[in-house]
N, C-alpha and C positions, 0 to 999 in steps of 0.2 A: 504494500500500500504506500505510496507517496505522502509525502508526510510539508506539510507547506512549513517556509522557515526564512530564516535571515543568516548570510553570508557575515561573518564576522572579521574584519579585519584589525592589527594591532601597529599602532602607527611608529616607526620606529623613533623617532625623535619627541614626541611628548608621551608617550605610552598610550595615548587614551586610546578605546577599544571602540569601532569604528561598525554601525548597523545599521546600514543604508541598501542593500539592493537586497528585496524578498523574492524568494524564488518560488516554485510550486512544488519542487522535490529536492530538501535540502543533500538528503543522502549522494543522488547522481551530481547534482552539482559541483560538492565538493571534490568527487571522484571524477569529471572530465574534466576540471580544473588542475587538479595534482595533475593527470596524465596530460597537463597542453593543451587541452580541447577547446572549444569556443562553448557559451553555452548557446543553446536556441535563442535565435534573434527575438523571437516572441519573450520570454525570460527575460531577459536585458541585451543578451550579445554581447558584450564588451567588460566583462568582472577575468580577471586573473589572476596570480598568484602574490602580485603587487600592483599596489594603486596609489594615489595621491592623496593628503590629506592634507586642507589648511589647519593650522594650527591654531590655537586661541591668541598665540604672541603675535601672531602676524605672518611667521613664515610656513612655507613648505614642510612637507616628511614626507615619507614615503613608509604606506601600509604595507604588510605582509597577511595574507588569509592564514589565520588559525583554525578556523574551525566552522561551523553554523549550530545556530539554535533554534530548536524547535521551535513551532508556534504552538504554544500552551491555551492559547484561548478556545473556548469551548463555543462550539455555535450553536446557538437558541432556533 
């Protein structure tokens, strides 16, 4: 079963942990990301294993993917 969720990335220069692009099946995602893959244009298309993040100071970092998190919410 597909499990909907959020893409987590950790920004290397302020640390903070970065959950901005939802996907509809965390598990695959994460797994055709490790292996290089693109995901479905439908999906976002353009998440990788590093991505950009502005900072609260004002400058650049650059994220790294750790992980994704379920989506806990129950639907009514």
């Amino acid at each position: 079963m597909n499990k909907n969720g959020t893409l987590v990335y950790k920004c290397r220069r302020c640390k903070k942990l970065v959950r901005n692009t939802e996907v509809p099946d965390v598990e695959s995602a994460v797994i055709l990301i490790s292996m290089g893959q693109k995901l479905p244009e439908v999906w976002c298309g353009n998440e990788g294993l590093t991505g950009f993040h502005n900072c609260k100071d004002g400058h650049m970092g650059i994220t790294d993917l750790i992980g994704g998190e379920l989506d806990t919410r129950k639907e009514s």
